[in-house]
Backbone of each chain as ProteinMPNN parsed JSONL, in Angstrom:
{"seq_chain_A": "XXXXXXXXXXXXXXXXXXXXXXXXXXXXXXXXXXXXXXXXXXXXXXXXXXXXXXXXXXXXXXXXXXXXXXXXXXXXXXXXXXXXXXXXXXXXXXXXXXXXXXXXXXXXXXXXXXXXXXXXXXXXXXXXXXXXX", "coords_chain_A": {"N_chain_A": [[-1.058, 38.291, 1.868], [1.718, 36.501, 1.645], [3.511, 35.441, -1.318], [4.9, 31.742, -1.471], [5.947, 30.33, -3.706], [6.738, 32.417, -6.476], [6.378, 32.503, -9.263], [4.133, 30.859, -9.514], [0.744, 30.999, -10.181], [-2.656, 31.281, -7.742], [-3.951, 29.019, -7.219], [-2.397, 27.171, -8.076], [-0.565, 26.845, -6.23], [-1.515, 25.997, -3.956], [-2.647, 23.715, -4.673], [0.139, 23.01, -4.741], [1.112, 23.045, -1.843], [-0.94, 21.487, -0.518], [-0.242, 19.121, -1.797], [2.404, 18.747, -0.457], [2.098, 18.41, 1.902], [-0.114, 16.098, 2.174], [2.249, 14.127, 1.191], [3.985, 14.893, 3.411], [2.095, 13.415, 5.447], [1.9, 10.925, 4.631], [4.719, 10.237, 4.956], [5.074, 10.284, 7.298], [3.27, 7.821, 8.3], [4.489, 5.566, 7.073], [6.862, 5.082, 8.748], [5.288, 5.238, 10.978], [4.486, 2.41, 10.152], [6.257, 0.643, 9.727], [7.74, 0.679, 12.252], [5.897, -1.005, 13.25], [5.624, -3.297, 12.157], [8.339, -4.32, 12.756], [7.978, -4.422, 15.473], [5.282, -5.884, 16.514], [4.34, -8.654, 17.595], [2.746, -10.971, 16.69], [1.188, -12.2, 13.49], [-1.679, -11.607, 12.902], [-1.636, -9.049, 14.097], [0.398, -7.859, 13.161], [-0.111, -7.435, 10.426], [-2.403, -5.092, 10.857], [0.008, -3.457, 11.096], [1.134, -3.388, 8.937], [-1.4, -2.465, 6.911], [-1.584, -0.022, 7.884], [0.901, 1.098, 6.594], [0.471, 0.462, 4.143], [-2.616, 1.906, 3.118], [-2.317, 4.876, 4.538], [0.687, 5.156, 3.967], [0.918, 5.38, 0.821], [-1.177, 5.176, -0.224], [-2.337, 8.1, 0.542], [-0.117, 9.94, -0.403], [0.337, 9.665, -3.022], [-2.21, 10.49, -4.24], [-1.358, 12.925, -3.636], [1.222, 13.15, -4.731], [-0.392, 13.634, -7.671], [-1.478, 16.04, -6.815], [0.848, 17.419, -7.211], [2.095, 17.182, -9.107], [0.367, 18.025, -10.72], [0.281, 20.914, -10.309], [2.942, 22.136, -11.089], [3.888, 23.975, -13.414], [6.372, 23.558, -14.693], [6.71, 20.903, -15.957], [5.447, 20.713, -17.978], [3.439, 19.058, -21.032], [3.609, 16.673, -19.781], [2.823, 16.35, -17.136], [0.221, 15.914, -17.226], [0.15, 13.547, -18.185], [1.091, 12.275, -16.073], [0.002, 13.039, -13.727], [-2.695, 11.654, -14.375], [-1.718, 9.241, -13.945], [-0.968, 8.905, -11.31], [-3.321, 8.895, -10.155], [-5.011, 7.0, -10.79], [-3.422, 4.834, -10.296], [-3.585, 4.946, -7.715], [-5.979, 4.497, -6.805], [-6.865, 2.098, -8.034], [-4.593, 0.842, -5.404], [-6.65, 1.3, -3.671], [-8.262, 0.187, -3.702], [-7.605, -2.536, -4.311], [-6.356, -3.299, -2.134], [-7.148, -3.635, 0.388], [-9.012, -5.873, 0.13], [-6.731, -8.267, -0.642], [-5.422, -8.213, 1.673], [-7.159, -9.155, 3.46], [-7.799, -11.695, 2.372], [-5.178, -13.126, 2.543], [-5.256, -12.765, 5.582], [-7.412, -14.892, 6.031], [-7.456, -17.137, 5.111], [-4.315, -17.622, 6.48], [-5.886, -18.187, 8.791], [-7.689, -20.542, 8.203], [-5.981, -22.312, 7.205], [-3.819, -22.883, 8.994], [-1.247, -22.319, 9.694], [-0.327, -20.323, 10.379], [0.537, -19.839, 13.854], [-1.659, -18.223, 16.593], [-0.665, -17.347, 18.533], [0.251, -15.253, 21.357], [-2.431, -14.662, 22.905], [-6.526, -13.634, 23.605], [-8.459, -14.477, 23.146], [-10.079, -16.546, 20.843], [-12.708, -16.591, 18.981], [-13.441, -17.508, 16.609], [-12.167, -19.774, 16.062], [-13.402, -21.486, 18.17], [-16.002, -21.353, 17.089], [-15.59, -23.013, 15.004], [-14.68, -25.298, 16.197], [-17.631, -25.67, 17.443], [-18.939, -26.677, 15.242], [-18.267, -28.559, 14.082], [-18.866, -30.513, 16.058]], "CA_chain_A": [[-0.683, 36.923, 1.496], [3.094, 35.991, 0.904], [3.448, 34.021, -1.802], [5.998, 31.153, -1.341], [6.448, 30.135, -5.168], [6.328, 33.322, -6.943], [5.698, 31.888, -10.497], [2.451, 30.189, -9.547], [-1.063, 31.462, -9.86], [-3.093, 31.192, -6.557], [-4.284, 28.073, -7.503], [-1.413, 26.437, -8.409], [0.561, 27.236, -4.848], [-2.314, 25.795, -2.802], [-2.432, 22.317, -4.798], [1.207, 22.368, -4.276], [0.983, 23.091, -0.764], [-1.755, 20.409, -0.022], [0.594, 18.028, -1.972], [3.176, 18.171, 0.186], [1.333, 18.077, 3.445], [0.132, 15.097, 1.904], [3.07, 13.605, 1.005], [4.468, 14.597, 4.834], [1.431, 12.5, 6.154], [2.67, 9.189, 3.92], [6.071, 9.59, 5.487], [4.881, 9.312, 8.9], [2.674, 6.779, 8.408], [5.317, 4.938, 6.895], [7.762, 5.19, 9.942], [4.63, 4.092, 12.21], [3.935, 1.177, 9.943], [8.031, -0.148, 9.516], [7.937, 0.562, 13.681], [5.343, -1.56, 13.841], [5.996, -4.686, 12.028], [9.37, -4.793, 13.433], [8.104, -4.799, 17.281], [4.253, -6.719, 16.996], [4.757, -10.115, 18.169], [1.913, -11.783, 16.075], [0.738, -11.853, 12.093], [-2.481, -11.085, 12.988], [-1.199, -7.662, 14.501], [1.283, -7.599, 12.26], [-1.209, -7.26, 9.364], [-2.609, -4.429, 10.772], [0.716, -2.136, 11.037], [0.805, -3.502, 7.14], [-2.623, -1.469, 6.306], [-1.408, 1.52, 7.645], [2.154, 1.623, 6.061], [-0.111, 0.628, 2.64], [-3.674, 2.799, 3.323], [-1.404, 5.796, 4.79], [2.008, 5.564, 2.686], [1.27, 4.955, -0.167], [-2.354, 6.43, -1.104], [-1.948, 9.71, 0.515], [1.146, 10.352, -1.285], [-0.407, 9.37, -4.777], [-2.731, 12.174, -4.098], [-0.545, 14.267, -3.138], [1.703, 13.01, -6.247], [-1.837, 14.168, -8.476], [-2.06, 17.646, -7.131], [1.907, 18.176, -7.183], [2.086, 17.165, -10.625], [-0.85, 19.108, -11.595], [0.829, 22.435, -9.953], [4.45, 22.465, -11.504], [4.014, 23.927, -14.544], [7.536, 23.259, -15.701], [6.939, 19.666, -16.472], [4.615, 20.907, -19.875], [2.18, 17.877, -21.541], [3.758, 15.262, -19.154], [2.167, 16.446, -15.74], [-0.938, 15.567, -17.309], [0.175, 11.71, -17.617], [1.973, 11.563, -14.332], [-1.821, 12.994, -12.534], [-3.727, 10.778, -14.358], [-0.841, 7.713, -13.595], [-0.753, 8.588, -10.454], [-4.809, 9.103, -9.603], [-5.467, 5.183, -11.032], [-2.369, 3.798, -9.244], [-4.136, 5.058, -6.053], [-7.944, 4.063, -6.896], [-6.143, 0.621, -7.625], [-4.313, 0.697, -4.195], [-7.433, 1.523, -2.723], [-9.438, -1.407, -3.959], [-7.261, -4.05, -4.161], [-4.917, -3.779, -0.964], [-7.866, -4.451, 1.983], [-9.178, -7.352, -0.438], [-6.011, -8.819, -0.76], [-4.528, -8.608, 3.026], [-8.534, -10.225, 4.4], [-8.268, -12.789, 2.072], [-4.182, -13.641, 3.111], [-5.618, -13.418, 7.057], [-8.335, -15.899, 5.907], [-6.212, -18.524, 4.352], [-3.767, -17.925, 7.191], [-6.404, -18.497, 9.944], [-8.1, -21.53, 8.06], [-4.821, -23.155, 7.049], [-3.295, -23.332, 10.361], [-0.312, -21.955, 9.484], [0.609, -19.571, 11.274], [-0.005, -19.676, 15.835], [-2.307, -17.384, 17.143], [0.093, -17.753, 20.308], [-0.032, -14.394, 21.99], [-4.121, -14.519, 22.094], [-6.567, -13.439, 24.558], [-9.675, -15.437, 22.915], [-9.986, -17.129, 19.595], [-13.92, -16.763, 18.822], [-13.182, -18.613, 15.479], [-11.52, -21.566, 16.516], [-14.308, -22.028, 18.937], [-17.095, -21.751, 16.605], [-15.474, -24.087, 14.447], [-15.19, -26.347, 17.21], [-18.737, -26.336, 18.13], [-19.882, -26.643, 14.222], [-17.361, -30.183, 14.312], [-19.171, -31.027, 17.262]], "C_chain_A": [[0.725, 36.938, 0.896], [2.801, 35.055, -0.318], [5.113, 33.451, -1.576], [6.59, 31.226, -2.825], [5.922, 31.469, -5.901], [5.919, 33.697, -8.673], [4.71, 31.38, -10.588], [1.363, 30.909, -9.415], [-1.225, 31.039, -8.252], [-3.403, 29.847, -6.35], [-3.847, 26.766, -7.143], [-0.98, 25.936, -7.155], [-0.485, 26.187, -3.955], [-2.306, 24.535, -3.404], [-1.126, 21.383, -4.502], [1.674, 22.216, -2.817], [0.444, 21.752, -0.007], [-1.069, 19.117, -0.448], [1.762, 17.691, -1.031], [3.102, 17.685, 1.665], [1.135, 16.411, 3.374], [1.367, 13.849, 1.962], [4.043, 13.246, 2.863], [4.054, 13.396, 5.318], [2.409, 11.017, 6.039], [3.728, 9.166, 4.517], [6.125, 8.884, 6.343], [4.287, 8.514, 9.518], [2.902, 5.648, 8.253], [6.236, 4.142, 7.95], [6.377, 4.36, 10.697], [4.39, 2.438, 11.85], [5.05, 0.224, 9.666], [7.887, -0.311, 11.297], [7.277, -0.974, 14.533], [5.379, -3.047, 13.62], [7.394, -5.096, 12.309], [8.895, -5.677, 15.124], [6.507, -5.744, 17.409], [4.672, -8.155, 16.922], [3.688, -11.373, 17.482], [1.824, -11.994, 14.961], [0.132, -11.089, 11.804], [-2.34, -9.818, 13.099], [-0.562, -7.171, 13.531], [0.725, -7.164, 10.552], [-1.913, -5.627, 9.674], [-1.814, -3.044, 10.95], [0.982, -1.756, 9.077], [0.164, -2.256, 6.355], [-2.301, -0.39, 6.636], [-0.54, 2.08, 7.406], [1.417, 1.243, 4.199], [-1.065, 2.236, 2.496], [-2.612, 4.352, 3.109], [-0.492, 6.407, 4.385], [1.559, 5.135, 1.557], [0.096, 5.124, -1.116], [-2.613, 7.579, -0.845], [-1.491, 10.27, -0.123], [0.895, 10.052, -2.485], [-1.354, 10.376, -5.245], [-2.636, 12.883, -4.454], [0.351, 14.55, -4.234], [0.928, 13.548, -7.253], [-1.473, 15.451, -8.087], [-0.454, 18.312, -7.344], [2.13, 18.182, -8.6], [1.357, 18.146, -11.229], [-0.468, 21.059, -11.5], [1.938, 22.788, -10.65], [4.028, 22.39, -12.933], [5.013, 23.728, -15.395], [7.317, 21.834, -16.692], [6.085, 19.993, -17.832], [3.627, 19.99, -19.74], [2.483, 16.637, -20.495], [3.05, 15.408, -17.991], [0.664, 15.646, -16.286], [-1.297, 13.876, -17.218], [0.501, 11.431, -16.394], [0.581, 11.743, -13.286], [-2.264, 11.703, -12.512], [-2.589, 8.866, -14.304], [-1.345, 7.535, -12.44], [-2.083, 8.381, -9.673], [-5.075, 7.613, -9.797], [-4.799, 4.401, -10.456], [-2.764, 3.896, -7.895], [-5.49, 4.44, -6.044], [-7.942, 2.341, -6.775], [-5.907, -0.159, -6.185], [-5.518, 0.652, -3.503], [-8.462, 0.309, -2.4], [-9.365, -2.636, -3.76], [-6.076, -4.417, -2.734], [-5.532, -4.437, 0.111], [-8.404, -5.953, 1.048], [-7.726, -8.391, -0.297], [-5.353, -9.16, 1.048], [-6.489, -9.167, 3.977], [-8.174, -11.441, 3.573], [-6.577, -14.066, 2.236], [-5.042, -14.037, 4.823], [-6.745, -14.64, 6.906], [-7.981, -16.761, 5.917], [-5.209, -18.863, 5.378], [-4.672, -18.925, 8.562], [-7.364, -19.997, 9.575], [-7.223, -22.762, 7.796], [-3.861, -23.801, 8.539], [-1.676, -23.195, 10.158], [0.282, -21.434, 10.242], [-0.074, -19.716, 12.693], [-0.604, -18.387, 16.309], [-1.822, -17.204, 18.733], [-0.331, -16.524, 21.35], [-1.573, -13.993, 22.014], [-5.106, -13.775, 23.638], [-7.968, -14.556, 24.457], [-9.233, -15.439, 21.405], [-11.359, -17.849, 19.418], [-13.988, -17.626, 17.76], [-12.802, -19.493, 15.608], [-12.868, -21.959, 17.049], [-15.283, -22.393, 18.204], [-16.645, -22.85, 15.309], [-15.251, -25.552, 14.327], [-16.771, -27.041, 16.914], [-19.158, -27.07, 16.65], [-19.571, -28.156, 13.876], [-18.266, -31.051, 14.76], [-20.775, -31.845, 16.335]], "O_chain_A": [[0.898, 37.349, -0.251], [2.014, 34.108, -0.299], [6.143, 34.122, -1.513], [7.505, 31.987, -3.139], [4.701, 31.629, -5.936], [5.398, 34.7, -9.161], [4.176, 31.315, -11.695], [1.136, 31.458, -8.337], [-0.297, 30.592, -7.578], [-3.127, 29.413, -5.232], [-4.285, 25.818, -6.49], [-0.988, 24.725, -6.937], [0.153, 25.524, -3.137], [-1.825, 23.787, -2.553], [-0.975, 20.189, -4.243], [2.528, 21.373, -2.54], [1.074, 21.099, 0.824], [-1.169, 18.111, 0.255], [2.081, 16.521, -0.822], [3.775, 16.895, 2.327], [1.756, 15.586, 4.043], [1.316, 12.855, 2.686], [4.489, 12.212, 3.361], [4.802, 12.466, 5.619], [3.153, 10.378, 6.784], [4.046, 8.015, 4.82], [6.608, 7.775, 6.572], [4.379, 8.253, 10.717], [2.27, 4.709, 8.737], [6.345, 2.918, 8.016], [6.383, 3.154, 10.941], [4.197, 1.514, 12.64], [4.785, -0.945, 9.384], [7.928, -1.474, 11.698], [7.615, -1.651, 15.504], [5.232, -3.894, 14.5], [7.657, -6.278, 12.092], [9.191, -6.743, 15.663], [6.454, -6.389, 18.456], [5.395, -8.587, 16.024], [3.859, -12.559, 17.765], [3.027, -12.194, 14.791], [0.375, -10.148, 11.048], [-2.9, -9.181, 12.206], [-0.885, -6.101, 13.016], [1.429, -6.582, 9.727], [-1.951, -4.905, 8.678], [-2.329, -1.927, 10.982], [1.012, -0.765, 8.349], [0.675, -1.431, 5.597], [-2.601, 0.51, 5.851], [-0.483, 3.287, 7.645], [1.91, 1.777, 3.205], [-0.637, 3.297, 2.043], [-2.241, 4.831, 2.038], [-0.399, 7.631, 4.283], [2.12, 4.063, 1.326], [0.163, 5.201, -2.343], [-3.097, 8.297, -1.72], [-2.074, 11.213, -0.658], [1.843, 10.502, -3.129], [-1.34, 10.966, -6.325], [-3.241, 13.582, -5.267], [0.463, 15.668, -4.736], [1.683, 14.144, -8.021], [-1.092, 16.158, -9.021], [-0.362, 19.512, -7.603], [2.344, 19.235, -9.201], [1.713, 18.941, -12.099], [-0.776, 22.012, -12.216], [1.953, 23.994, -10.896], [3.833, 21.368, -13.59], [4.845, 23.687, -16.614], [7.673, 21.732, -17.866], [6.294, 19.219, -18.767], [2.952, 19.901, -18.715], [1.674, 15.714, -20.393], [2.493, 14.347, -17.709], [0.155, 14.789, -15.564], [-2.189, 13.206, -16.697], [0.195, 10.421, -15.761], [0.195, 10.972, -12.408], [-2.348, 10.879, -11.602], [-2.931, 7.725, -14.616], [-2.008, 6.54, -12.148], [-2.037, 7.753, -8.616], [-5.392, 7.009, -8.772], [-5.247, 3.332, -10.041], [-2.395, 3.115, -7.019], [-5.907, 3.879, -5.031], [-8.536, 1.575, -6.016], [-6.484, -1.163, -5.766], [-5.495, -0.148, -2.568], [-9.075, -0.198, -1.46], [-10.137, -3.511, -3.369], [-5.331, -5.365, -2.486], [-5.05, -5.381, 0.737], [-8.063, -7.055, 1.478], [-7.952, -9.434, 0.317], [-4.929, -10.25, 1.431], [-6.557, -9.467, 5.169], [-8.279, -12.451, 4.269], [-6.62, -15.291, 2.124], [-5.351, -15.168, 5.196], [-6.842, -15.354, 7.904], [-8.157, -17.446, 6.924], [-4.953, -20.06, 5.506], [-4.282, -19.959, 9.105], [-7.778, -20.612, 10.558], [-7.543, -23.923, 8.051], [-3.447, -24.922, 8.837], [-0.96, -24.117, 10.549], [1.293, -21.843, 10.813], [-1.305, -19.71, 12.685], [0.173, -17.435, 16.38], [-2.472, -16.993, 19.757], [-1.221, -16.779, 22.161], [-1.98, -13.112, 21.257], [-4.462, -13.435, 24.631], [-8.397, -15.251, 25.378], [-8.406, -14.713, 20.851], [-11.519, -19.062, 19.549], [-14.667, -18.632, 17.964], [-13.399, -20.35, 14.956], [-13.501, -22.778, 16.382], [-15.695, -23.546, 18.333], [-17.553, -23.449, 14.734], [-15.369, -26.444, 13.486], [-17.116, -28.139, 16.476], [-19.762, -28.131, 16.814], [-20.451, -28.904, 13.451], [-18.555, -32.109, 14.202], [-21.571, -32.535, 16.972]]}, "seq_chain_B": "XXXXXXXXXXXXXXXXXXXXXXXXXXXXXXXXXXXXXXXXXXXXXXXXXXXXXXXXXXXXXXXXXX", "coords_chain_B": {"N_chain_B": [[12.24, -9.605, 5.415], [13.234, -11.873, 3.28], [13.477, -13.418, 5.649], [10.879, -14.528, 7.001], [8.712, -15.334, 9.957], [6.679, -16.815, 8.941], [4.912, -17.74, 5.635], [3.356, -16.257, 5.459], [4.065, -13.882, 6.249], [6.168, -13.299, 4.777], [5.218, -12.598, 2.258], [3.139, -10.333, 2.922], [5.522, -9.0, 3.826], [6.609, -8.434, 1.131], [4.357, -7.222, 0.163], [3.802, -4.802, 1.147], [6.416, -3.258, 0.314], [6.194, -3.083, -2.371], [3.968, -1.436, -2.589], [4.908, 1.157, -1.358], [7.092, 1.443, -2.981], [6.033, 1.879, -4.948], [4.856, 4.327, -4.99], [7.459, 6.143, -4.751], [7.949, 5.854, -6.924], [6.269, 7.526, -7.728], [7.428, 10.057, -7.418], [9.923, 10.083, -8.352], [9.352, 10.587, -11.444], [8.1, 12.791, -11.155], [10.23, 14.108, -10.154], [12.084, 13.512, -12.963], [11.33, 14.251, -14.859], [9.764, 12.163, -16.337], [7.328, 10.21, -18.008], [6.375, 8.015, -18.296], [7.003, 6.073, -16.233], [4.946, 5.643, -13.896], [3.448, 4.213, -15.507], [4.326, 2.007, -15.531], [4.014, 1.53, -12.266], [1.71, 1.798, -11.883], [0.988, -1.074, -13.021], [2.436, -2.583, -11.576], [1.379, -1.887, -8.789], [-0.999, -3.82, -9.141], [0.276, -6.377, -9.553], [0.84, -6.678, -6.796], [-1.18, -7.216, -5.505], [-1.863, -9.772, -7.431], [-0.311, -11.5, -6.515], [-0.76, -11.742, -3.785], [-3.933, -13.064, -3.556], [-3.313, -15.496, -4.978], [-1.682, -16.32, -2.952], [-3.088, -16.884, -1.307], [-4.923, -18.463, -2.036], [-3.569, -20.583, -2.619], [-2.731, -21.567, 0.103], [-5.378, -22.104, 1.055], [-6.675, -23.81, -0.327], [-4.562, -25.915, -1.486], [-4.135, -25.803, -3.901], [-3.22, -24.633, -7.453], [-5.056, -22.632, -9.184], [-7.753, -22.001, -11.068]], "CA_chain_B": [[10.772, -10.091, 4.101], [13.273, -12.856, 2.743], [13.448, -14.835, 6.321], [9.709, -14.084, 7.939], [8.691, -16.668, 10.54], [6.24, -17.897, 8.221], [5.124, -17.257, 4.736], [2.268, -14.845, 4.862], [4.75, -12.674, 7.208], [7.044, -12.424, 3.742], [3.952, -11.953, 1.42], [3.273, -9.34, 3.593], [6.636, -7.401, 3.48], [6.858, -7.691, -0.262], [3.013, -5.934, -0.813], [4.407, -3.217, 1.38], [7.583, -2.401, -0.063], [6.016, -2.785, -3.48], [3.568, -0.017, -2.963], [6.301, 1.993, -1.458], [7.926, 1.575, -4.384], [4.638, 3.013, -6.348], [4.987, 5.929, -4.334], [8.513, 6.454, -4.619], [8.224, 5.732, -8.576], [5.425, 9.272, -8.389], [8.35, 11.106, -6.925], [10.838, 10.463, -9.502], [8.716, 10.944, -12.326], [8.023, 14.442, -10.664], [11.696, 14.78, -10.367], [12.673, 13.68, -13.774], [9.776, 14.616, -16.235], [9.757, 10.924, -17.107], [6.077, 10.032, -17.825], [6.366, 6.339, -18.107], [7.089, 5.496, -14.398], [3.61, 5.446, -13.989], [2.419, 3.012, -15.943], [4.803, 0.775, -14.492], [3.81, 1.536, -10.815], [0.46, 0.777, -11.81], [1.346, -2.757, -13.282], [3.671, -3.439, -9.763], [0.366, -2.386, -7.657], [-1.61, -4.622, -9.88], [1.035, -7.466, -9.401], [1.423, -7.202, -5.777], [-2.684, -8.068, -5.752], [-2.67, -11.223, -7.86], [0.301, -12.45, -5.642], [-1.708, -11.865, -2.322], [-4.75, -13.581, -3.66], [-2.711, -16.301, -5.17], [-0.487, -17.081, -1.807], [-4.243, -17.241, -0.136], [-5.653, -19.952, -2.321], [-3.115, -22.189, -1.888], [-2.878, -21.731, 1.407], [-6.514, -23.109, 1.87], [-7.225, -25.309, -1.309], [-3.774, -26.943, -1.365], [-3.881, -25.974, -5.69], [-3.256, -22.535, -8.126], [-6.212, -23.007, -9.873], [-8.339, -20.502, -12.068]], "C_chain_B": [[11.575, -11.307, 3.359], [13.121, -14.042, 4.128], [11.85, -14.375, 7.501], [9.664, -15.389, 8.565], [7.364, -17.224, 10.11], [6.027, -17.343, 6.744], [4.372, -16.248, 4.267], [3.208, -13.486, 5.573], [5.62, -12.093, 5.046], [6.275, -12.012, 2.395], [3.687, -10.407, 1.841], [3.902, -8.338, 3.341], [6.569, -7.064, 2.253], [5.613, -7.372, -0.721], [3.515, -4.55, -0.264], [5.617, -2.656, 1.115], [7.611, -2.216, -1.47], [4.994, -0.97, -3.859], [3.935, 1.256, -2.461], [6.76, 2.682, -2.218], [7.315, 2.233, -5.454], [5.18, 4.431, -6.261], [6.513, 6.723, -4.606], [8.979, 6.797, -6.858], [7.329, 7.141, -9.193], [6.523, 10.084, -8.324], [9.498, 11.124, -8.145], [10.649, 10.448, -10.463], [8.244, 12.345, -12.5], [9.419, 14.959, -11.051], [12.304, 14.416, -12.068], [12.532, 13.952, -15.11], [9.833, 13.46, -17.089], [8.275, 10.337, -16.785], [5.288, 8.744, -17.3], [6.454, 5.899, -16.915], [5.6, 5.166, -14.226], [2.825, 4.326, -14.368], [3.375, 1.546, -15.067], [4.444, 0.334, -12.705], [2.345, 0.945, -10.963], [0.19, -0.756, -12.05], [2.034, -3.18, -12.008], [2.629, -3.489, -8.847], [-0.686, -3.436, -8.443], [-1.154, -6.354, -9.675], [0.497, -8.012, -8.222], [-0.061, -8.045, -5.256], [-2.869, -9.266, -6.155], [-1.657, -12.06, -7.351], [-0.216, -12.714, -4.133], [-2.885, -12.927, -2.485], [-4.179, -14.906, -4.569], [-2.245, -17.235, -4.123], [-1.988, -17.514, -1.133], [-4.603, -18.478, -0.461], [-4.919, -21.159, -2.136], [-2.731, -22.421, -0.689], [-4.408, -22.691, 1.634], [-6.932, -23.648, 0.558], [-5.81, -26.011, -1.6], [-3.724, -26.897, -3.571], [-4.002, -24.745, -6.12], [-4.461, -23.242, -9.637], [-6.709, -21.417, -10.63], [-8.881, -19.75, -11.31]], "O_chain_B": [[10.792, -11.983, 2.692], [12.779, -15.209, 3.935], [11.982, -13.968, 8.655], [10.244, -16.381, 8.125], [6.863, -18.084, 10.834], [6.845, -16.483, 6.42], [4.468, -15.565, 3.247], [2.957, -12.3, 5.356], [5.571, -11.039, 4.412], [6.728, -11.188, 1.601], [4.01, -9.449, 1.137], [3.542, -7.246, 2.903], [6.485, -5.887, 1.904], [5.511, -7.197, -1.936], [3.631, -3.502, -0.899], [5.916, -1.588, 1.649], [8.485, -1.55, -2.026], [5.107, -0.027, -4.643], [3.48, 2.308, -2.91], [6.908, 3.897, -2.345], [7.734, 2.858, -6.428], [5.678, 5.26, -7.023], [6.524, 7.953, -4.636], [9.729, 7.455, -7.579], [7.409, 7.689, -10.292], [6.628, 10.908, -9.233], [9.828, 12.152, -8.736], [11.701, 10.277, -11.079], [8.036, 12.948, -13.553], [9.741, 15.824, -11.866], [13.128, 15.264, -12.413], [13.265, 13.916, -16.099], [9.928, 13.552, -18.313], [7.95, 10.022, -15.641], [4.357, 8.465, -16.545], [5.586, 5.058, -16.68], [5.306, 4.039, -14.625], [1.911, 3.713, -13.817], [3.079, 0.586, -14.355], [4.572, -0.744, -12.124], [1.888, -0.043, -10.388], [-0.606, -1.472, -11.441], [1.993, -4.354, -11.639], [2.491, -4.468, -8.115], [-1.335, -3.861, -7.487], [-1.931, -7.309, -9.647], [-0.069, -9.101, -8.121], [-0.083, -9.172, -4.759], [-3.724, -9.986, -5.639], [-1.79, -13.269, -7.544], [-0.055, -13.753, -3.493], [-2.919, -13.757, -1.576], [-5.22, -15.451, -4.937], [-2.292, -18.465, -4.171], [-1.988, -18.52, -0.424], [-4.671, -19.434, 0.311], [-5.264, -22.269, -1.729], [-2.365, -23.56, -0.397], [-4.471, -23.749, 2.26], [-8.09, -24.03, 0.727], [-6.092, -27.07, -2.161], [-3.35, -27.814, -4.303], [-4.63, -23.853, -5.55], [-4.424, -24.02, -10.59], [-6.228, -20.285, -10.682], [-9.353, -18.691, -11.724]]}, "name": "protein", "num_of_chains": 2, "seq": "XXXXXXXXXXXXXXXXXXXXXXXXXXXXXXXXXXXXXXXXXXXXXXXXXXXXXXXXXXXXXXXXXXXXXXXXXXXXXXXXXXXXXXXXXXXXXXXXXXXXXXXXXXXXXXXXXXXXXXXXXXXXXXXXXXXXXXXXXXXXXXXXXXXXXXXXXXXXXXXXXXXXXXXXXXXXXXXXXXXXXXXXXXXXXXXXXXXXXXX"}
């Protein structure tokens, strides 16, 4: 076994390892989810490149922030706040980001706000047709 | 995110460039052994929540109510 960091326990190296893998992921989940609300042509769609530049960037990497913190022993007594910052800022993200982007598409799709233009069916409209009816 | 072609499009951009910004606020708290970042990232993802569920209600009740 090489070690890369040669100041770290075994321990240590492998939380910092898995942190940055981590952290890779979030980049490129990032990039797919900027790619994607540039080029989808809808909201609707557009909502779901959203969730995976939130989901993807931005709780992976909080993680990954947790175990890198937790490995670098230079930082002393502060790693221990920056974990536990960064572990609740993700549990947060995790809870309140799909609540919050269903209950925007809700409001969008009952308000009539935004055009469902590019469509192929629109099962909701219909049944709110018939319920009119 | 300031000219979307409507207004949930710029709701939208600014939840994702806020928790971005979380993420970006772990990294230089790593880099500068500044502890505090943290609590602030958690108050910004906290924010970007009661502005999503805010922009919804008045979207479909037409009032910012309790």
């Amino acid at each position: 076994m090489v070690f890369l960091f040669p100041e770290l326990n075994i321990f240590e190296e492998i939380a910092l390892i898995i942190g940055i893998i981590l952290t890779l992921i979030g980049v490129f989940c990032d990039v797919i989810g900027s790619i994607g609300m540039v080029r989808f042509p809808n909201f609707f769609v557009r909502l779901h490149a959203a969730t995976v530049g939130t989901i993807g960037g931005a709780v992976y990497p909080l993680f990954g922030v947790t175990l890198m913190s937790l490995a670098l022993n230079y930082l002393g007594v502060i790693r221990y706040f920056i974990a536990t910052g960064a572990f609740l800022t993700a549990i947060a993200i995790v809870l309140t980001a799909p609540v919050g982007s269903h209950a925007l598409a809700r409001a969008a799709h009952r308000s009539k706000t935004v055009p469902v233009e590019p469509k192929v069916c629109d099962f909701l409209r219909e049944d709110e047709r018939l319920i009119e009816e | 995110m300031i000219k979307g072609p409507s207004i949930t499009d710029m709701v939208l951009a600014i939840d994702c460039v806020t928790y971005d910004l979380c993420f970006l606020m772990g990294l230089l708290s790593i880099l500068f052994k500044i502890g505090f970042l943290m609590v602030a990232a958690l108050a910004l993802a906290l924010w970007a929540y009661v502005l999503d569920v805010y922009v919804a209600k008045y979207l479909e009740a037409r009032e910012v109510g309790d």
